[in-house]
PAVEXBA-430829 format. One record per atom (N, C-alpha, C, O): chain; atom name; x, y, z. Coordinates in Angstrom, 3 decimals, padded with zeros to 6 digits, always signed. Example, Ala and Ser with C-alpha at 12.3 -4.5 7.8 and 13.67 -1.06 7.14 Angstrom:
2
<pt "A"; "N"; <+013.190; -005.690; +007.800>>
<pt "A"; "CA"; <+012.300; -004.500; +007.800>>
<pt "A"; "C"; <+013.200; -003.300; +007.800>>
<pt "A"; "O"; <+014.236; -003.319; +008.465>>
<pt "A"; "N"; <+012.850; -002.250; +007.080>>
<pt "A"; "CA"; <+013.670; -001.060; +007.140>>
<pt "A"; "C"; <+012.900; +000.030; +007.870>>
<pt "A"; "O"; <+013.409; +001.138; +008.039>>
//
This chain:
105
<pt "A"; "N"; <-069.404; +243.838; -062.283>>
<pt "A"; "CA"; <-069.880; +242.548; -062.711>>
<pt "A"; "C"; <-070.834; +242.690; -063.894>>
<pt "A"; "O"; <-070.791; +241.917; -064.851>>
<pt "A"; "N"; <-071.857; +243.893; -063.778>>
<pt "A"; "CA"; <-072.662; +244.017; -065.129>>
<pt "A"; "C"; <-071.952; +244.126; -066.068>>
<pt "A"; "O"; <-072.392; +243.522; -067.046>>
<pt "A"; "N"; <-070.205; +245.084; -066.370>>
<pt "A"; "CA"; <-069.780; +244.789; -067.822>>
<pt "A"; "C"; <-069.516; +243.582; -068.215>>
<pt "A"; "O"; <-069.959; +243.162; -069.284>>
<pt "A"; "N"; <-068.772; +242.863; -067.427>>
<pt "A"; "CA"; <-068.270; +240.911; -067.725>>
<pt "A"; "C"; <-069.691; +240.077; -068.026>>
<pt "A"; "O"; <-069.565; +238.955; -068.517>>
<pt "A"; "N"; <-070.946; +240.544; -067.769>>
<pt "A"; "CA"; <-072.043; +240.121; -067.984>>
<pt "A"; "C"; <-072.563; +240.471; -069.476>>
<pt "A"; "O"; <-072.909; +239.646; -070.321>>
<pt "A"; "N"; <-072.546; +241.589; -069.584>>
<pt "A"; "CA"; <-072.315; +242.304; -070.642>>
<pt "A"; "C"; <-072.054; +241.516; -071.754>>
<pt "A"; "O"; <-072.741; +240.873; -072.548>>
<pt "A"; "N"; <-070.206; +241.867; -071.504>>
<pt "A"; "CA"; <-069.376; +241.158; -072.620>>
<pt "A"; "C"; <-069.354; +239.538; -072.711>>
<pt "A"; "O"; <-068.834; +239.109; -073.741>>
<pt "A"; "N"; <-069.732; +238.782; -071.992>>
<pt "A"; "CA"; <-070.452; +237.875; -072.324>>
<pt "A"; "C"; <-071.331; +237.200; -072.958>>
<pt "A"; "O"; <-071.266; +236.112; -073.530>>
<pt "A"; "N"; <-072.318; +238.074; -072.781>>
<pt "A"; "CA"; <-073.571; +238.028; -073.835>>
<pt "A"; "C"; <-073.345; +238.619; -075.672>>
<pt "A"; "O"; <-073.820; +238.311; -076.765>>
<pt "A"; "N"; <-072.338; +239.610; -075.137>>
<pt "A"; "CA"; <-071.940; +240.182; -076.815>>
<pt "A"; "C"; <-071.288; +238.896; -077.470>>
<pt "A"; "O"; <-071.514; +238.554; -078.630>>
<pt "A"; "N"; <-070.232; +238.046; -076.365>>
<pt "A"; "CA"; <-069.506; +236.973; -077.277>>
<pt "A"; "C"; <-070.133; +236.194; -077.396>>
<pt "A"; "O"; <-069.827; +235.471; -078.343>>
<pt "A"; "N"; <-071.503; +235.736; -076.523>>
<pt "A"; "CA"; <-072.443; +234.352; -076.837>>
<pt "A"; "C"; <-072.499; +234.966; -078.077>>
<pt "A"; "O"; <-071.791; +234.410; -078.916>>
<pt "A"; "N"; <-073.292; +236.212; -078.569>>
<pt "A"; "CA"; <-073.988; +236.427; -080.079>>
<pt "A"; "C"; <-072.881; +236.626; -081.034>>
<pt "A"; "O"; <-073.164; +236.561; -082.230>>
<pt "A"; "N"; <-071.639; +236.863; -080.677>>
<pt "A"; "CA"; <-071.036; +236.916; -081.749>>
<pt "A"; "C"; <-070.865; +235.427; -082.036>>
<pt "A"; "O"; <-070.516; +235.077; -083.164>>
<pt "A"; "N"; <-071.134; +234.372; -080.899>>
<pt "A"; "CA"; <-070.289; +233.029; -081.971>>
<pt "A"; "C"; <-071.827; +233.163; -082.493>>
<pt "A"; "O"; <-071.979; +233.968; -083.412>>
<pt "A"; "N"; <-072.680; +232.658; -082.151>>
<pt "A"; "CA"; <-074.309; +232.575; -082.504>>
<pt "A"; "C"; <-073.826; +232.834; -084.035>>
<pt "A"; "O"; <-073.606; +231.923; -084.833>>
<pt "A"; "N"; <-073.710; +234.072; -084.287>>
<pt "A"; "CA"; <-073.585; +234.989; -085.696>>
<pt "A"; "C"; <-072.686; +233.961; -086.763>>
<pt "A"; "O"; <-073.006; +233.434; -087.828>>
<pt "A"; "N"; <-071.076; +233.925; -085.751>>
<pt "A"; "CA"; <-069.719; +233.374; -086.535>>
<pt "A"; "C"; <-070.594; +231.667; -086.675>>
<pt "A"; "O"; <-070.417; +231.380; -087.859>>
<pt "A"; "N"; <-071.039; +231.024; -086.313>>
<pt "A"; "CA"; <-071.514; +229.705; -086.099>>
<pt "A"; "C"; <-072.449; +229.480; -087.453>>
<pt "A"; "O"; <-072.207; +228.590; -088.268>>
<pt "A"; "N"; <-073.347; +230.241; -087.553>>
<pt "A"; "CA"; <-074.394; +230.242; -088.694>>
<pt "A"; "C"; <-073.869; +230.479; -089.805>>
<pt "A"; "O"; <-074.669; +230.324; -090.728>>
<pt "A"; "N"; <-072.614; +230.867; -090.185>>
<pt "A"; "CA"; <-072.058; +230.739; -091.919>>
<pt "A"; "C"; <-070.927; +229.813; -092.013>>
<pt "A"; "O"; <-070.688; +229.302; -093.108>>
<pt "A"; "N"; <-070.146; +229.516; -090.913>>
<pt "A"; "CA"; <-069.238; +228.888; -090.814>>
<pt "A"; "C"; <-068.975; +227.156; -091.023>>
<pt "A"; "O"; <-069.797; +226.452; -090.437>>
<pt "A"; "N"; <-068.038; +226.535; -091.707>>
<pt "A"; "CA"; <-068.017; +225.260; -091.529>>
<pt "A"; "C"; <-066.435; +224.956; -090.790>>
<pt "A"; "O"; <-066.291; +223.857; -090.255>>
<pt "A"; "N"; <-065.457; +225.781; -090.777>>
<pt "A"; "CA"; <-064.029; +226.075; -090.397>>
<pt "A"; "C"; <-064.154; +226.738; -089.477>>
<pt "A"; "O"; <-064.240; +227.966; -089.516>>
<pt "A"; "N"; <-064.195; +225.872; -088.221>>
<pt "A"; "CA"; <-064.644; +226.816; -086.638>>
<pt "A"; "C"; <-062.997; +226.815; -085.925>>
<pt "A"; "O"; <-063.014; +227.354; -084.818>>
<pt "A"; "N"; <-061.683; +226.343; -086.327>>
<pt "A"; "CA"; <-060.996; +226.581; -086.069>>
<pt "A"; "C"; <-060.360; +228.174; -085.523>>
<pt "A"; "O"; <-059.752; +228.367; -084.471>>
<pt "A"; "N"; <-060.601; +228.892; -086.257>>
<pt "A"; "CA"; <-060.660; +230.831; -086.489>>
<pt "A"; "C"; <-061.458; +230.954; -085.582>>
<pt "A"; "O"; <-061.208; +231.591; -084.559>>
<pt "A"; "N"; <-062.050; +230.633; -085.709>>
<pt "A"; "CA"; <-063.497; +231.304; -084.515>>
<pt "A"; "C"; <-063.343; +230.904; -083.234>>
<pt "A"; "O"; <-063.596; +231.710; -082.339>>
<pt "A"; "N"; <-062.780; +229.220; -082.840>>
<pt "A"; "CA"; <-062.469; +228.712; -081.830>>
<pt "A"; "C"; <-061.262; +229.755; -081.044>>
<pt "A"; "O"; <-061.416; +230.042; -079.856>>
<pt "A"; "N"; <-060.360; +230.150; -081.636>>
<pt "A"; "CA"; <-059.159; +230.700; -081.498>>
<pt "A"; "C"; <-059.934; +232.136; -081.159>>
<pt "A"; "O"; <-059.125; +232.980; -080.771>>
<pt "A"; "N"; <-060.872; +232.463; -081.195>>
<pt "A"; "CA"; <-061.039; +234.207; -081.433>>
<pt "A"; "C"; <-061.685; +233.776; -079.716>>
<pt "A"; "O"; <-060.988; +233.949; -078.716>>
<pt "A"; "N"; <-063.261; +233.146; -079.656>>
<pt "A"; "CA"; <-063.186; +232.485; -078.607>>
<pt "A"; "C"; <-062.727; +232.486; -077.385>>
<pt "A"; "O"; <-063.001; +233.196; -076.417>>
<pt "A"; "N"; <-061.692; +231.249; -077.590>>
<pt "A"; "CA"; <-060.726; +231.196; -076.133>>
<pt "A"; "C"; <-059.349; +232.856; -076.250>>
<pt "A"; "O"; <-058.354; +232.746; -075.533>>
<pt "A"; "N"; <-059.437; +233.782; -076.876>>
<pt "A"; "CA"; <-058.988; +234.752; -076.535>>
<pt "A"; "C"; <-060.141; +236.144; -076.075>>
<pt "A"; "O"; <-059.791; +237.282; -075.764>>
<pt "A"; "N"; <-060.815; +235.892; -076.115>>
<pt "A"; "CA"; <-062.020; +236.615; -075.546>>
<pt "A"; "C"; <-062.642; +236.361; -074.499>>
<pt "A"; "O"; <-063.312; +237.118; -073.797>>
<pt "A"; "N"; <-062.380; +235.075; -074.364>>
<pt "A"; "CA"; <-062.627; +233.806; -072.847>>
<pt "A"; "C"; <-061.294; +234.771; -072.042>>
<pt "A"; "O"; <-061.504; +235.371; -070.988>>
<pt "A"; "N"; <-060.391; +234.778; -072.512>>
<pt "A"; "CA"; <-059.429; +235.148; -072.231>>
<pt "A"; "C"; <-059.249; +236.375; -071.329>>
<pt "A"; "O"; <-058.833; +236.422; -070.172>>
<pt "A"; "N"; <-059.674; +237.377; -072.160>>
<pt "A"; "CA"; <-060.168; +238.998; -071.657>>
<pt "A"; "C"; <-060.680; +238.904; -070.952>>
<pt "A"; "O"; <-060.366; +239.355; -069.850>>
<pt "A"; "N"; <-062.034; +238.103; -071.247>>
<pt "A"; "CA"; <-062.987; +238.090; -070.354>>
<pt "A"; "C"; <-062.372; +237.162; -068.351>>
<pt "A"; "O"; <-062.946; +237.216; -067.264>>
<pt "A"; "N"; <-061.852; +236.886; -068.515>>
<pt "A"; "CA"; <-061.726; +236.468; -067.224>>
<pt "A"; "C"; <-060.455; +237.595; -067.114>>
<pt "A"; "O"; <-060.583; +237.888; -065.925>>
<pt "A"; "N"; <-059.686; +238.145; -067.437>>
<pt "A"; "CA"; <-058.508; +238.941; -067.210>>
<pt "A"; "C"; <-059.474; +240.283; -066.610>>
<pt "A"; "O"; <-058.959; +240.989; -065.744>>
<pt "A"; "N"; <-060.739; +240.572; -067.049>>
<pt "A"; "CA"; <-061.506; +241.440; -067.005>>
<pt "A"; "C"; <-062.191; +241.405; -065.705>>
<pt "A"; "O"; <-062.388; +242.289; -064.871>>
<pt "A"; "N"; <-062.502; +240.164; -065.743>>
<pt "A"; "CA"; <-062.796; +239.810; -063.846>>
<pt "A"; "C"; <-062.582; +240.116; -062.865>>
<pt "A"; "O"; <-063.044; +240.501; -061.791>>
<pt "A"; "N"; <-060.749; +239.599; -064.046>>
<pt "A"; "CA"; <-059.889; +239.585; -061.924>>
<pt "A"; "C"; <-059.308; +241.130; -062.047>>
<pt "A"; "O"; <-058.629; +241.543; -061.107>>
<pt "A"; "N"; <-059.556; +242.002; -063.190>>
<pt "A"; "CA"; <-058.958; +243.095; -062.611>>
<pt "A"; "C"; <-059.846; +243.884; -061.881>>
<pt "A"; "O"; <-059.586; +244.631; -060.938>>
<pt "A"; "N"; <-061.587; +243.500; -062.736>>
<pt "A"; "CA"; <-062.493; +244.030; -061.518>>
<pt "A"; "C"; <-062.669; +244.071; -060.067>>
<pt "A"; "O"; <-063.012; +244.990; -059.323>>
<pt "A"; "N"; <-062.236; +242.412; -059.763>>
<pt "A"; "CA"; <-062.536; +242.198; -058.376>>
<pt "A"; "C"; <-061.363; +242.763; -057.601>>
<pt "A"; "O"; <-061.360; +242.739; -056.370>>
<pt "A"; "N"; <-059.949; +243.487; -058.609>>
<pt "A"; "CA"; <-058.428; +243.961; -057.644>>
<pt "A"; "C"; <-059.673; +245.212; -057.358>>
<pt "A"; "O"; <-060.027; +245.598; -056.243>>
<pt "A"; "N"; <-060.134; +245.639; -058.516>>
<pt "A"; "CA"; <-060.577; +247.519; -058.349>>
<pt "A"; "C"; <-061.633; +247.375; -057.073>>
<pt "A"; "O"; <-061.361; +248.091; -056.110>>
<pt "A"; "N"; <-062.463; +246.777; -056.994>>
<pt "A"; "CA"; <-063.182; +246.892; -055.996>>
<pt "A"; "C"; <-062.535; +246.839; -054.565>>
<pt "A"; "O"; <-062.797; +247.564; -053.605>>
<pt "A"; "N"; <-061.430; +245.583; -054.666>>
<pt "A"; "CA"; <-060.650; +245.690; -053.168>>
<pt "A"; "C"; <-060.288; +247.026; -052.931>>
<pt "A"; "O"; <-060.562; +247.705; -051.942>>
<pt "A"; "N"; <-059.475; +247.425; -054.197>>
<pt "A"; "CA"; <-058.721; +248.474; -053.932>>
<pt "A"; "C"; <-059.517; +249.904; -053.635>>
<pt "A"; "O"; <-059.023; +250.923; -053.151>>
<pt "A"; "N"; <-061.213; +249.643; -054.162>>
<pt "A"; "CA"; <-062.026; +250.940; -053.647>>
<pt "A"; "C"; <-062.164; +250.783; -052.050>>
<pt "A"; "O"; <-062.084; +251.595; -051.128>>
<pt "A"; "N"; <-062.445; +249.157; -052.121>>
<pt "A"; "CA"; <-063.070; +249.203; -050.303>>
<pt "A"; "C"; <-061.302; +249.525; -049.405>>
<pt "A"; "O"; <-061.328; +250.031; -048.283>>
<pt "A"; "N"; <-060.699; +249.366; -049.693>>
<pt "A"; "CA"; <-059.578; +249.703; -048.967>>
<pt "A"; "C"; <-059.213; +251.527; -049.158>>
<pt "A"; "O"; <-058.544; +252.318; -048.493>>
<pt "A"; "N"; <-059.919; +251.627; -050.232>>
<pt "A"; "CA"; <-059.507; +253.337; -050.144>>
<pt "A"; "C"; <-060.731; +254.136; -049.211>>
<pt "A"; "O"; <-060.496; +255.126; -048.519>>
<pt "A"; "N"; <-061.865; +253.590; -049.326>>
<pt "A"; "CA"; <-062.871; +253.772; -048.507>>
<pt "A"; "C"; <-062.651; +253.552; -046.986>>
<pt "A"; "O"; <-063.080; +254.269; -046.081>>
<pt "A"; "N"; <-061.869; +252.375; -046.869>>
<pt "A"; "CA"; <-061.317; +252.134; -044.865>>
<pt "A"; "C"; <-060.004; +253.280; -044.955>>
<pt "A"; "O"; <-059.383; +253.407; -043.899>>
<pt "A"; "N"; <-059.579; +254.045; -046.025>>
<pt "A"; "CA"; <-058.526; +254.576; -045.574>>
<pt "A"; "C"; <-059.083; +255.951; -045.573>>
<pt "A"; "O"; <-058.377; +256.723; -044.924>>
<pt "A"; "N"; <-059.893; +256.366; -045.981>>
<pt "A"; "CA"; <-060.724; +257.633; -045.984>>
<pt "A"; "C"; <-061.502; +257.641; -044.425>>
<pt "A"; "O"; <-061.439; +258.622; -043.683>>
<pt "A"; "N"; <-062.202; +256.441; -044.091>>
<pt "A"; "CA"; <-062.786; +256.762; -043.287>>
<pt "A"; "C"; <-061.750; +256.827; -042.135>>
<pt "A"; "O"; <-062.038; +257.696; -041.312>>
<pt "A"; "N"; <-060.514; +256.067; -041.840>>
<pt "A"; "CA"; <-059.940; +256.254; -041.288>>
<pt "A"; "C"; <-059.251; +257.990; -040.786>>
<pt "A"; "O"; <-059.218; +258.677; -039.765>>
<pt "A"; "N"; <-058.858; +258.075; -041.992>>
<pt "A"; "CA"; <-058.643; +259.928; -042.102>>
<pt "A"; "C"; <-059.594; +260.693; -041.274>>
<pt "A"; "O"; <-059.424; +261.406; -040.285>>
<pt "A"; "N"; <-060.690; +260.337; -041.978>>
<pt "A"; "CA"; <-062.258; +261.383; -041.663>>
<pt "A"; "C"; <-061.820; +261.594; -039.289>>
<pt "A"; "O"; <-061.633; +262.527; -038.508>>
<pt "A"; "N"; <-061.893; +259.784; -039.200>>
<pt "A"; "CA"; <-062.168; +259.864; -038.139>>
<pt "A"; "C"; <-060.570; +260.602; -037.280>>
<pt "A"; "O"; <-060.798; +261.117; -036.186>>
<pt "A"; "N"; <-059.106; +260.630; -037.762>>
<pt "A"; "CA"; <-058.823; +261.335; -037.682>>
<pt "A"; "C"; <-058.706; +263.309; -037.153>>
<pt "A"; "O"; <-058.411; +264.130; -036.284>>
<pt "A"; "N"; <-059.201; +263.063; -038.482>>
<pt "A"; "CA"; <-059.464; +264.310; -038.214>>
<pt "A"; "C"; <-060.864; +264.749; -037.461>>
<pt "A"; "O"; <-060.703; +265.701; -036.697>>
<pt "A"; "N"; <-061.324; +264.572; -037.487>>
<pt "A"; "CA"; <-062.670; +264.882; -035.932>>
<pt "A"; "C"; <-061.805; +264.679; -034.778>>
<pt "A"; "O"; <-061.892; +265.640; -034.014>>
<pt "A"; "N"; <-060.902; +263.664; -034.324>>
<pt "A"; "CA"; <-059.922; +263.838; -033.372>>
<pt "A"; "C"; <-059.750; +265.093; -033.431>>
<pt "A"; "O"; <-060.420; +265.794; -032.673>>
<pt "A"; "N"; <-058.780; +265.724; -034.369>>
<pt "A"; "CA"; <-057.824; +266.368; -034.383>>
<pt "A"; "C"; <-058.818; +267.959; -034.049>>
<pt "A"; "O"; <-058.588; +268.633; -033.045>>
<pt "A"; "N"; <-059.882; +268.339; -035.064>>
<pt "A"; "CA"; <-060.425; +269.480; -034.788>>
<pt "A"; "C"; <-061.163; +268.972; -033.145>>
<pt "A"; "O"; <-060.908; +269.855; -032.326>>
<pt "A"; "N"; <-061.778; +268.094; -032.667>>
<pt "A"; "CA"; <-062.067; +268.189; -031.005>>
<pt "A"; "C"; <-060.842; +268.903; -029.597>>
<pt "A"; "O"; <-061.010; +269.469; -028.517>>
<pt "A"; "N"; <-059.581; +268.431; -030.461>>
<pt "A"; "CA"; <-058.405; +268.824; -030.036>>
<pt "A"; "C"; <-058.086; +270.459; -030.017>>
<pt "A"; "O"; <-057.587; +271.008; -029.035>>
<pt "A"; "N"; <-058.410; +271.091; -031.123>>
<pt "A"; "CA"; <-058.593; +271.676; -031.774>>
<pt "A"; "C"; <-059.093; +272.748; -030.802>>
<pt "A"; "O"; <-058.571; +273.784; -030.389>>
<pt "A"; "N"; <-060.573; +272.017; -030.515>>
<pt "A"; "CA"; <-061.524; +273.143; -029.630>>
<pt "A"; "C"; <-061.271; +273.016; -028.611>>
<pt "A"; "O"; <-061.811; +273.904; -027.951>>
<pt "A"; "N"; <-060.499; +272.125; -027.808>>
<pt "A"; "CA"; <-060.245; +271.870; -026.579>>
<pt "A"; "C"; <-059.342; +273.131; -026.482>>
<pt "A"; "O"; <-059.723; +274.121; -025.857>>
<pt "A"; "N"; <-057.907; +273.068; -027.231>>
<pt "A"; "CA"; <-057.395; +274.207; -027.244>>
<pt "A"; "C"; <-058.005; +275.626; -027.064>>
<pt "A"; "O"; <-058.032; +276.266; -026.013>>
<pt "A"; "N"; <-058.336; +275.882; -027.890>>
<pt "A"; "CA"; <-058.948; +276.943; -028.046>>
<pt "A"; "C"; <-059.938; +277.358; -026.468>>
<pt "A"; "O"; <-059.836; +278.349; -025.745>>
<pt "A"; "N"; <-060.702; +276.367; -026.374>>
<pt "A"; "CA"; <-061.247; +276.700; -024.922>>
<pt "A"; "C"; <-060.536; +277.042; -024.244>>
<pt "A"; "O"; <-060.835; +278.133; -023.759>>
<pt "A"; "N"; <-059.408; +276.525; -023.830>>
<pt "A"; "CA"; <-058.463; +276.698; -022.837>>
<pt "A"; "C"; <-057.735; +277.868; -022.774>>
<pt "A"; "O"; <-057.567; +278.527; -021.748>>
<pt "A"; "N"; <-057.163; +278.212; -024.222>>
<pt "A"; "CA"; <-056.730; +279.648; -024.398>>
<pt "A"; "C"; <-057.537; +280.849; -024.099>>
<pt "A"; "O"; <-056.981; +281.798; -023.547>>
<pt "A"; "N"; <-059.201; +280.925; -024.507>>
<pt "A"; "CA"; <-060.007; +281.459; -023.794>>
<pt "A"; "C"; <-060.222; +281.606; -022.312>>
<pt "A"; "O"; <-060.584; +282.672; -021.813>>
<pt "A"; "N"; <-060.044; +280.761; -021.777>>
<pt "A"; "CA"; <-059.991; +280.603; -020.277>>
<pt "A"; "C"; <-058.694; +281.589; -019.289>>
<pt "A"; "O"; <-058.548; +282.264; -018.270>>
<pt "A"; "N"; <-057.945; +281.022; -020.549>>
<pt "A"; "CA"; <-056.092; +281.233; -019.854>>
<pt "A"; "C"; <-056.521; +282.641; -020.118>>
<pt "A"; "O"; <-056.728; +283.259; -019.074>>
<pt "A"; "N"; <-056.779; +283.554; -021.585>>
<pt "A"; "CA"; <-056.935; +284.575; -021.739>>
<pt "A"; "C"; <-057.981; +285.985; -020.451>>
<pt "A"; "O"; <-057.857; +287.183; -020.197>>
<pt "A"; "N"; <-058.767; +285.035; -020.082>>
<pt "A"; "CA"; <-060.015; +286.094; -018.927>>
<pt "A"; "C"; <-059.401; +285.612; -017.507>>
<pt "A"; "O"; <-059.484; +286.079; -016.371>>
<pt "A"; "N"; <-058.976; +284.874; -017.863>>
<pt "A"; "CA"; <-057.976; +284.887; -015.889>>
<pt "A"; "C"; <-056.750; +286.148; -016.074>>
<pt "A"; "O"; <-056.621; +287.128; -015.340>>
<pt "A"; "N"; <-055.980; +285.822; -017.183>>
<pt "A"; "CA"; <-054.270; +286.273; -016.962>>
<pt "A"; "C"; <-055.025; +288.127; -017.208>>
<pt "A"; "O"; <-054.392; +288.995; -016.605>>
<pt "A"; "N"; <-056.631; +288.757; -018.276>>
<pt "A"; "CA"; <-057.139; +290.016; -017.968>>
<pt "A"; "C"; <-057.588; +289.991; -016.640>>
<pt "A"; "O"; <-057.388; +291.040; -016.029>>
<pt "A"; "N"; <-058.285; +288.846; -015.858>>
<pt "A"; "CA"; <-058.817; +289.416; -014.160>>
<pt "A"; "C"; <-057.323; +289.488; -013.537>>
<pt "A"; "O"; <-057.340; +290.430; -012.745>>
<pt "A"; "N"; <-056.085; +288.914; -013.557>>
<pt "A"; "CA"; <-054.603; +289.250; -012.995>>
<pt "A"; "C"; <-054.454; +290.818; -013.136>>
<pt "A"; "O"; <-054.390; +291.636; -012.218>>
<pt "A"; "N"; <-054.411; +291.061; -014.581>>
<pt "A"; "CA"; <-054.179; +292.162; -014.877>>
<pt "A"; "C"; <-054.900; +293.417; -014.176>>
<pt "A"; "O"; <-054.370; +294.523; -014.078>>
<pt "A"; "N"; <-055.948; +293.151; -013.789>>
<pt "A"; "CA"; <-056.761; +294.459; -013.673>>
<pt "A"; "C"; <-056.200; +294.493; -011.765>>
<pt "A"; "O"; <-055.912; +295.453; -011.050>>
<pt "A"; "N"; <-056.242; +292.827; -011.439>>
<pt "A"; "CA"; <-055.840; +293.108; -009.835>>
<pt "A"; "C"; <-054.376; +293.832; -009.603>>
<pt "A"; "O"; <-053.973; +294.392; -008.583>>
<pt "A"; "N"; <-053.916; +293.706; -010.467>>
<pt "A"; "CA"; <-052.256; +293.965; -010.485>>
<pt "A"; "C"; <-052.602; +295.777; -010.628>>
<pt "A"; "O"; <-051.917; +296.488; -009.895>>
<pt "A"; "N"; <-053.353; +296.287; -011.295>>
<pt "A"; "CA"; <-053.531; +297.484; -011.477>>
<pt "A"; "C"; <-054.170; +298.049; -010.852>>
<pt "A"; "O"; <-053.996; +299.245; -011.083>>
<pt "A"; "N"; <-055.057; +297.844; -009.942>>
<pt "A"; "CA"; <-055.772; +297.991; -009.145>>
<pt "A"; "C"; <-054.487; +298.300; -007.764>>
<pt "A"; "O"; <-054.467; +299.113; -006.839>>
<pt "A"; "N"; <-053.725; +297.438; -008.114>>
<pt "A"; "CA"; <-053.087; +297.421; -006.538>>
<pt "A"; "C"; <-051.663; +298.470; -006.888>>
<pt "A"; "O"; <-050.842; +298.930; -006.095>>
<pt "A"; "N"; <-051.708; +298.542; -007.597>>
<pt "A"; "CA"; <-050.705; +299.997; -008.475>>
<pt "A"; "C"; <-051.337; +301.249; -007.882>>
<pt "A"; "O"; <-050.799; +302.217; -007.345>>
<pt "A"; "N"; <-052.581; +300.987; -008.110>>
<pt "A"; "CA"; <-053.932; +302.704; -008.176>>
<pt "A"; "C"; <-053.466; +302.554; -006.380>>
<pt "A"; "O"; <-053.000; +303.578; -005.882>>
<pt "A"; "N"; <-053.552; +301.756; -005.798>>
<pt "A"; "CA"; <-054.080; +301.841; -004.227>>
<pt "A"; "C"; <-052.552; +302.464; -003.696>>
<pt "A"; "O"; <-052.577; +303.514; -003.054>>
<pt "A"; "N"; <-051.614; +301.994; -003.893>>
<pt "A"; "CA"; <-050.353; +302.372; -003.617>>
<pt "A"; "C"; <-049.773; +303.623; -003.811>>
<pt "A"; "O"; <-048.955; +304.164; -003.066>>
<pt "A"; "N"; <-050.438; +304.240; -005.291>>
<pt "A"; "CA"; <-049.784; +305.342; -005.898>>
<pt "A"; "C"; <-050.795; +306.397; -004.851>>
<pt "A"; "O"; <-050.189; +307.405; -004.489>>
<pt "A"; "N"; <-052.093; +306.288; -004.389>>
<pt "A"; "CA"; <-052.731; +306.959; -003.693>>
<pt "A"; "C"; <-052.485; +306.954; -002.175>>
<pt "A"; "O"; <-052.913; +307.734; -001.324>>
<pt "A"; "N"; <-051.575; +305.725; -002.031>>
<pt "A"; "CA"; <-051.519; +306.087; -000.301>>
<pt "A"; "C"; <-050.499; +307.169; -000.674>>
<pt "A"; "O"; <-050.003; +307.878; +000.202>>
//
């Protein structure tokens, strides 16, 4: 909104300027309503860009929260494989253990 504010104020002073030598405001009228012109074309493409930031912003945060799903998932796994891993070594050692007892009777 500060550039359309901006360029506003540049076209108040340019008529200001074009106004003070002029008696044939036809040219100038015409320069004017095509700068009126920009200037609101300038608006509405601002106010698309901003939608289109806040919608890239809900689609980011969307992601973000995503993914924190995904790595919690992540560690859940991983815990579990840890777990699965020190049971299926305490199997192992009973399984060998009961090998040792057998091979000695």
């Amino acid at each position: 909104m500060t550039f359309s504010t901006a360029l506003k104020a540049s076209v108040a002073a340019a008529c200001v300027i074009a106004f003070a030598g002029c008696t044939d405001l036809k040219p100038i009228q015409s320069q004017i309503d095509d700068l009126k012109s920009q200037v609101s074309k300038l608006q509405s493409d601002s106010a698309k860009n901003a939608a289109d930031a806040a919608a890239a912003m809900s689609a980011a945060q969307a992601a973000n929260s995503a993914a924190s799903g995904a790595q919690s998932t992540a560690n859940q796994a991983l815990s579990t494989a840890q777990q699965n891993s020190t049971a299926i070594e305490a199997i192992n050692e009973k399984i060998d253990r009961m090998f040792k007892k057998s091979v000695s009777k």
